[in-house]
VEXLUMMAR-676748 format. One line per field, with one value per residue (C-alpha): residue number from 1; x, z, y. Coordinates in steps of 0.001 Angstrom, whole numbers, plus 500000, padded with zeros to 6 digits. Layout:
<recs>
pos = [NUM; ...]
xx = [X; ...]
zz = [Z; ...]
yy = [Y; ...]
</recs>
This chain:
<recs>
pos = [1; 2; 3; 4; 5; 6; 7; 8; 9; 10; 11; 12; 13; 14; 15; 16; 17; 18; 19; 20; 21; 22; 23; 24; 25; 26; 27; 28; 29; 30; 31; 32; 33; 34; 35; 36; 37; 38; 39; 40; 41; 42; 43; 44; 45; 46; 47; 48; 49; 50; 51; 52; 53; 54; 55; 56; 57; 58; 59; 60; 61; 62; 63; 64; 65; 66; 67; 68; 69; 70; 71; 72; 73; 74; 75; 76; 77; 78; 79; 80; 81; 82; 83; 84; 85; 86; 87; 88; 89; 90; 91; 92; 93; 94; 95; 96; 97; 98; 99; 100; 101; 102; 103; 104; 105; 106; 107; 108; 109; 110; 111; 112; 113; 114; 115; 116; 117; 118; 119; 120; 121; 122; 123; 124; 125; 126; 127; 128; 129; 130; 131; 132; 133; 134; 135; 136; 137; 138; 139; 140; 141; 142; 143; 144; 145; 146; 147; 148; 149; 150; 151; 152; 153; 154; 155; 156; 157; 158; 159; 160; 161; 162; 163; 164; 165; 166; 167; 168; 169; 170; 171; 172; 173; 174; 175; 176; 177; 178; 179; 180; 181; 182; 183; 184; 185; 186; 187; 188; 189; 190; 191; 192; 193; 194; 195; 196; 197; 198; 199; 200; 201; 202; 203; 204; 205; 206; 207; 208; 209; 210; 211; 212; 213; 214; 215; 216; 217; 218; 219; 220; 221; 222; 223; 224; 225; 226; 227; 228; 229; 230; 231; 232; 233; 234; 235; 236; 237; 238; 239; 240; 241; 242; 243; 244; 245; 246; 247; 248; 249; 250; 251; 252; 253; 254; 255; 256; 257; 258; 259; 260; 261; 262; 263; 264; 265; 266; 267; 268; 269; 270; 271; 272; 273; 274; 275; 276; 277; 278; 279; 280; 281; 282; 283; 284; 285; 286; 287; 288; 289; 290; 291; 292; 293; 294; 295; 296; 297; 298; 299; 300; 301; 302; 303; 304; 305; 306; 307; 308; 309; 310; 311; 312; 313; 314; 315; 316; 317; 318; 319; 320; 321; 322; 323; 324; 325; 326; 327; 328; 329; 330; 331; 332; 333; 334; 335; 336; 337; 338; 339; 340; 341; 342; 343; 344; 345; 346; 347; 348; 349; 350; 351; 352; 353; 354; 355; 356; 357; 358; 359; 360; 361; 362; 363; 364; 365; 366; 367; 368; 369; 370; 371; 372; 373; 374; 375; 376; 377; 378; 379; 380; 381; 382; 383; 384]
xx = [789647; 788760; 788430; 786263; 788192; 786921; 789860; 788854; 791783; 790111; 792042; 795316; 797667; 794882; 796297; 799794; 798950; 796501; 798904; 801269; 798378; 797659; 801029; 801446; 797999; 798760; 802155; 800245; 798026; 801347; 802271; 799443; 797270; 794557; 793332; 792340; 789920; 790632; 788329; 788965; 786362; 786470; 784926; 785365; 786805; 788034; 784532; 783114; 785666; 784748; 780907; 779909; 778940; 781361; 779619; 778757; 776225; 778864; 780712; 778238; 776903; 781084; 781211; 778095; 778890; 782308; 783462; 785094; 786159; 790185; 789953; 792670; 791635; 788805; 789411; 790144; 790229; 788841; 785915; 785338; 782899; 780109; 777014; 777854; 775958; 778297; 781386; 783975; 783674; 779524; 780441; 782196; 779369; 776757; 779259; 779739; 775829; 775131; 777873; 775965; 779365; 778657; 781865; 785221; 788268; 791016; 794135; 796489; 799814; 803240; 805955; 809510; 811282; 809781; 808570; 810629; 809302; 806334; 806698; 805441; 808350; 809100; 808093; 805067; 803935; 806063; 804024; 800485; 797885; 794496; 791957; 789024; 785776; 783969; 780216; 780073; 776382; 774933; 775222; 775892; 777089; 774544; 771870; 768425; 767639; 770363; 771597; 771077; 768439; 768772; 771331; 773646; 773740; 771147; 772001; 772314; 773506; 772640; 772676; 771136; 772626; 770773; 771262; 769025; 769519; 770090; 772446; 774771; 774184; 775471; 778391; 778442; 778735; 781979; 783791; 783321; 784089; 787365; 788417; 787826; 790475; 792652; 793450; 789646; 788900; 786370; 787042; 783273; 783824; 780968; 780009; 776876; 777123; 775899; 774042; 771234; 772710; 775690; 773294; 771537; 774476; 776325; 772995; 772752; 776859; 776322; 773714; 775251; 778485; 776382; 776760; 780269; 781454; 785193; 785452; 786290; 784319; 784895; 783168; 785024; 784071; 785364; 787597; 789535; 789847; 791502; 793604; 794649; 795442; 798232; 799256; 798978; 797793; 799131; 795987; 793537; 792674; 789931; 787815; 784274; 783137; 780061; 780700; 782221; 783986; 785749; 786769; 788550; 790138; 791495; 793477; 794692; 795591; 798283; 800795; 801143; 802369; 804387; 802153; 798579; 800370; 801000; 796687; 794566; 790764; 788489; 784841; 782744; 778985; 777555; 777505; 780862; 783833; 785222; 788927; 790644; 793984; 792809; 794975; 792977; 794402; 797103; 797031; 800171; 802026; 800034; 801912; 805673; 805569; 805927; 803528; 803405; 801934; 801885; 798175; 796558; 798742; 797515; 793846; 794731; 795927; 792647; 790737; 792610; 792013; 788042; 787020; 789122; 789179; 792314; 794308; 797227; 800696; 798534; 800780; 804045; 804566; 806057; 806300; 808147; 810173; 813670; 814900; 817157; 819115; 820533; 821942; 824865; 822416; 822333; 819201; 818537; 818964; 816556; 813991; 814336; 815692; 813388; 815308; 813117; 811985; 809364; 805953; 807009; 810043; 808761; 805912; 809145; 810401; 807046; 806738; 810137; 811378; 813857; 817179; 818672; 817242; 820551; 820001; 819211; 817748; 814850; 812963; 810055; 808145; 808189; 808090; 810817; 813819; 812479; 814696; 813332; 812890; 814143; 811195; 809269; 805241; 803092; 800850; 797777; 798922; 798597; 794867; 793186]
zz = [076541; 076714; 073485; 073623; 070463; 069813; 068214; 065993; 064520; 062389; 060125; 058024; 059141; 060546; 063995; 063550; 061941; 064709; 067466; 065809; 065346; 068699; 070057; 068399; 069870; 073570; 072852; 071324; 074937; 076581; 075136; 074450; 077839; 076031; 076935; 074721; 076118; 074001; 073991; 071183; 069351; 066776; 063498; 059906; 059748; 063551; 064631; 062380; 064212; 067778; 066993; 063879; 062489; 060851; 062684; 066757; 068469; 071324; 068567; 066859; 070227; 071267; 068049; 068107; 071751; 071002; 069847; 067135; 065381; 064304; 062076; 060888; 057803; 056962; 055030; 054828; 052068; 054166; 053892; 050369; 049608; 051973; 050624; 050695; 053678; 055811; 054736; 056878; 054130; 054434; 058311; 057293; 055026; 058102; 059832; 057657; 057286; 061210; 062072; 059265; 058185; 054357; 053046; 052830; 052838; 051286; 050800; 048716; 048862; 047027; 049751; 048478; 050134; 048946; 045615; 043796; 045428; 043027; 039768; 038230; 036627; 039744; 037973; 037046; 040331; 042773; 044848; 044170; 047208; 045952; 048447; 047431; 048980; 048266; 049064; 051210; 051698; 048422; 045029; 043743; 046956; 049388; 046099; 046237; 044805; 044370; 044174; 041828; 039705; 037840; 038378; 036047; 032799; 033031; 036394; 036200; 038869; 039477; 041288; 041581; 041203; 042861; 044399; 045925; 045659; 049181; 049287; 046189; 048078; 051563; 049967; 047821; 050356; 052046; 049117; 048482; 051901; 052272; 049220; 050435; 052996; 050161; 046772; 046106; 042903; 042929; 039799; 040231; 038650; 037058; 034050; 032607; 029210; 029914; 033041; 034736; 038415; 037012; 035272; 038161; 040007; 038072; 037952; 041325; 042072; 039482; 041148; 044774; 043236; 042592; 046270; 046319; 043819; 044915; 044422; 040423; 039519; 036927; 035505; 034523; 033155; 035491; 032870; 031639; 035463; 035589; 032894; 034597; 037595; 036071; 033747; 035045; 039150; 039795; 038238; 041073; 044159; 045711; 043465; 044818; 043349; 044260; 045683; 043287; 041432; 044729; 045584; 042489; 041654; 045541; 045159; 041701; 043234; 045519; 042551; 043447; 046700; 046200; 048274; 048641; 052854; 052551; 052335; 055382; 055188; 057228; 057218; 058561; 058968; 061043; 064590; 065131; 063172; 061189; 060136; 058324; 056177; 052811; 052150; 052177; 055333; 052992; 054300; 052295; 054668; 057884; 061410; 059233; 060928; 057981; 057656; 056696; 059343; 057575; 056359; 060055; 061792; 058832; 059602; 063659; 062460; 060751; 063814; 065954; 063046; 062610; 066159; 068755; 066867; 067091; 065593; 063728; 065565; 068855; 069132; 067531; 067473; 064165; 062040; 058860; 056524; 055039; 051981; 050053; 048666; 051984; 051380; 049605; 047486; 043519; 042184; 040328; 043513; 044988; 043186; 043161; 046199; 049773; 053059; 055626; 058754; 061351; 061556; 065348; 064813; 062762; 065347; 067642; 065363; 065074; 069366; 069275; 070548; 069615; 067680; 064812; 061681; 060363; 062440; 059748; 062630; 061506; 058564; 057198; 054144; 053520; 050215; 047926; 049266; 052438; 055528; 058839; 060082; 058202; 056792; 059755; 059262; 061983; 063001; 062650; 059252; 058010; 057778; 054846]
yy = [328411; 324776; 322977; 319033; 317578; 313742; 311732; 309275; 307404; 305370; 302755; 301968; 304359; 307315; 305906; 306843; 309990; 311290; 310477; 313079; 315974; 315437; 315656; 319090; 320059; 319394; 321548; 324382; 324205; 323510; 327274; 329410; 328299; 326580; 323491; 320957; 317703; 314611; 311276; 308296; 306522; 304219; 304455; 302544; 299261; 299214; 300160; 297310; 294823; 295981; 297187; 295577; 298838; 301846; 304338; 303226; 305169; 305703; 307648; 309767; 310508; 311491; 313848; 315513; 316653; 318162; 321205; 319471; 315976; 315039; 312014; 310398; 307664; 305370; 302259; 298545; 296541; 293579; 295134; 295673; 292664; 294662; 295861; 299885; 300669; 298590; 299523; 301998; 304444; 304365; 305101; 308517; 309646; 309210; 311333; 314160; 314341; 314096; 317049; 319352; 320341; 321790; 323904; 321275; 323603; 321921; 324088; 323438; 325627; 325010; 326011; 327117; 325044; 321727; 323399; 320428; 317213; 318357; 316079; 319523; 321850; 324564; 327242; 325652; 325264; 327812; 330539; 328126; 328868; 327765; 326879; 324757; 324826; 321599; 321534; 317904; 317166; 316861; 315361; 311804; 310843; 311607; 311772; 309697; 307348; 305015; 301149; 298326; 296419; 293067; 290551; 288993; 290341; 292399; 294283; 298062; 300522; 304639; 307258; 310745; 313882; 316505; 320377; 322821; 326432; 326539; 323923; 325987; 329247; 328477; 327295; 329667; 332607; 330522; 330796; 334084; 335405; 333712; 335453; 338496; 337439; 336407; 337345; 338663; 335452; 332856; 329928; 328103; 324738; 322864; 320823; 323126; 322253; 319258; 318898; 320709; 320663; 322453; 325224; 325702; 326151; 328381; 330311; 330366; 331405; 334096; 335192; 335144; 336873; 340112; 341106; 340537; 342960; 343077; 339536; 338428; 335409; 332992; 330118; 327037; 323564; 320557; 319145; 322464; 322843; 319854; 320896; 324583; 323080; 321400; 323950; 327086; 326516; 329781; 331532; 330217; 331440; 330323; 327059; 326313; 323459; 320639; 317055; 315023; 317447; 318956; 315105; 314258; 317686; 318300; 315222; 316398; 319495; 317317; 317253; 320551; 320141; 316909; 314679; 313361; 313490; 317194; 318143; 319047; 319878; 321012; 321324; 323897; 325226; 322821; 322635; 320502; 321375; 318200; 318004; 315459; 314685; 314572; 311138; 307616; 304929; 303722; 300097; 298684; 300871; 301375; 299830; 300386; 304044; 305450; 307560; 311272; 313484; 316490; 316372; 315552; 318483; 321129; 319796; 320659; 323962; 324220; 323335; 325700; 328719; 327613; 325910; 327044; 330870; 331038; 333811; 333494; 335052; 334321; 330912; 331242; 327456; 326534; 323802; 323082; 321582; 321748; 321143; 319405; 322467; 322843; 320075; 318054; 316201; 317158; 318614; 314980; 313270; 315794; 314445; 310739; 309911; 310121; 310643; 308847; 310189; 308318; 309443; 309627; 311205; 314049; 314325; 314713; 317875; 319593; 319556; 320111; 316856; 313829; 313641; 315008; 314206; 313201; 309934; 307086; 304350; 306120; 305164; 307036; 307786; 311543; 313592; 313111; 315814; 316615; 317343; 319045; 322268; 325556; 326701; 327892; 328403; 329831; 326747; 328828; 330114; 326987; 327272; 329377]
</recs>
């Protein structure tokens, strides 16, 4: 099978990370016969600096004839005095909404062996697996009308929240069929006490749940959510949830894992399959190679489960992580002190290259306790 994948490395340290993801990639081809056709494109802030625009038409026109899109970060704070619709983020948006993509899976899953890099207690958060499906085309940020008015003291600023039954059903339907592959629960997040989008969609889930009687549903508000995550994560399975709501409590869920780093996502129903680490381009420490890799290779395990159809135990590549109880350090200095691997070098572990990770030349920003490789994960299994 031959896979068109369009690379788009975008800004802060999306480069480094990509390079990694892809490196694992061409090894998975390397053993399982696949083959995998990469082209680069810019987009964000180094499309701006090259094209003047965060979205070129030579890369929308790259995407939308691949199979699928890796992206590593968009970003700069150089950028930040442009009017919206200039700015590298405004270049991801047109992106997400010219791929069609609609259901964001973002797993988030608390491993054993780096269950304490998580600033939660471990048996708070040990054995977590939630998967969130975000709906990604609608709401406040894709929502019209929106912008400003007045100037000065009297300016003002809104946006529109707004859903179609449609739009909550396909989404809908995503969620519950990937718990019927899991642990058979559906949390649907929402805020319907107090606005109508959020009646109409738990209307509408309610509704959609009927014909999935083997699947539990619940109904939570966004801000108990928020508060269950942290307390008790271990009671969710899968959480569908709209826009904003999926944004903000995805990242919360990264407590869980130790690290915004350790998050992939990928986004599916449209035409092109669209995966991405869930951190920003993290420009204080972009070019250091210092970078966590983590997130982009768990989004190219999701694009191998979800665009190349790939099962899992088809490949047994692995990839992992090792932790500090194998090692002389004390539980205290398990959690405050951060042994520091290159974002090359621990591409170099995952395709099963370079030194011993007892070399210190290397420096590297990884979760708090982390060593390299015991815990060995199926590459595809990384992928909900």
């Amino acid at each position: 099978m031959k896979l068109k994948v369009t690379v788009l490395p975008g800004d802060g340290i999306g480069p480094e990370v990509t390079a990694q993801a892809v490196r694992v990639l061409e090894t998975v081809a390397g053993i399982s016969g696949y083959s995998f056709e990469f082209t680069e494109h810019v987009v964000g802030g180094a499309a701006i600096r090259e094209f003047g625009s965060p979205l070129p038409r030579p890369t929308l026109d790259a995407c939308l004839a691949s199979d699928a899109v890796l992206l590593g970060a968009v970003g700069s704070p150089e950028y930040d005095q442009l009017p919206p619709h200039q700015r590298p983020e405004a270049g991801l948006l047109l992106l997400r909404r010219a791929l069609g993509g609609y259901a964001n899976l973002r797993p988030a899953i608390s491993y054993s062996a780096i269950a304490a890099c998580s600033p939660l207690r471990t048996e708070v958060g040990r054995g977590t697996d939630i998967l969130i499906v975000r709906e990604l085309l609608g709401g406040l940020y894709f929502g019209e009308p929106r912008g400003f008015s007045g100037s000065d003291a009297t300016a003002s600023a809104f946006n529109t929240m707004r859903y179609s039954v449609e739009e909550i059903e396909r989404v809908a339907k995503v969620a519950f069929e990937a718990a019927r592959k899991r642990r058979s629960k559906v949390t649907s997040v929402d805020k319907a006490n107090v606005l109508e989008t959020s009646q109409l969609w738990r209307q509408t889930v309610t509704r959609i749940g009927a014909n999935y009687p083997d699947v539990l549903l619940e109904h939570l508000y966004v801000d108990a959510c928020a508060m269950h995550l942290i307390t008790s994560p271990r009671r969710f399975d899968v959480v569908l949830t709209e826009n904003l709501f999926g944004d903000i409590l995805s990242d919360e869920a990264a407590v869980i894992t130790g690290s915004l780093g350790m998050l992939g996502s990928g986004t599916i129903g449209g035409e092109v399959g669209f995966y991405e680490p869930v951190h920003g381009s993290a420009p204080d420490i972009a070019g250091q190679g210092i970078a966590n890799p983590f997130g982009a290779i768990a989004s190219a395990a999701m694009m191998l489960r979800h665009s190349a159809k790939l099962r899992a135990g088809s490949v047994r590549y692995r990839t992992g992580h090792r932790t500090c109880a194998r090692s002389r350090l004390s539980h205290t200095r398990h959690r405050t002190r951060h042994w520091r691997l290159c974002c090359q070098h621990l591409g170099d572990r995952r395709t099963g290259f370079g030194s011993s990770y007892r070399d210190r030349r290397y420096a590297a920003r990884v979760p708090c306790g982390v060593k390299l490789c015991t815990l060995y994960l199926d590459l595809c299994t990384l992928s909900p």
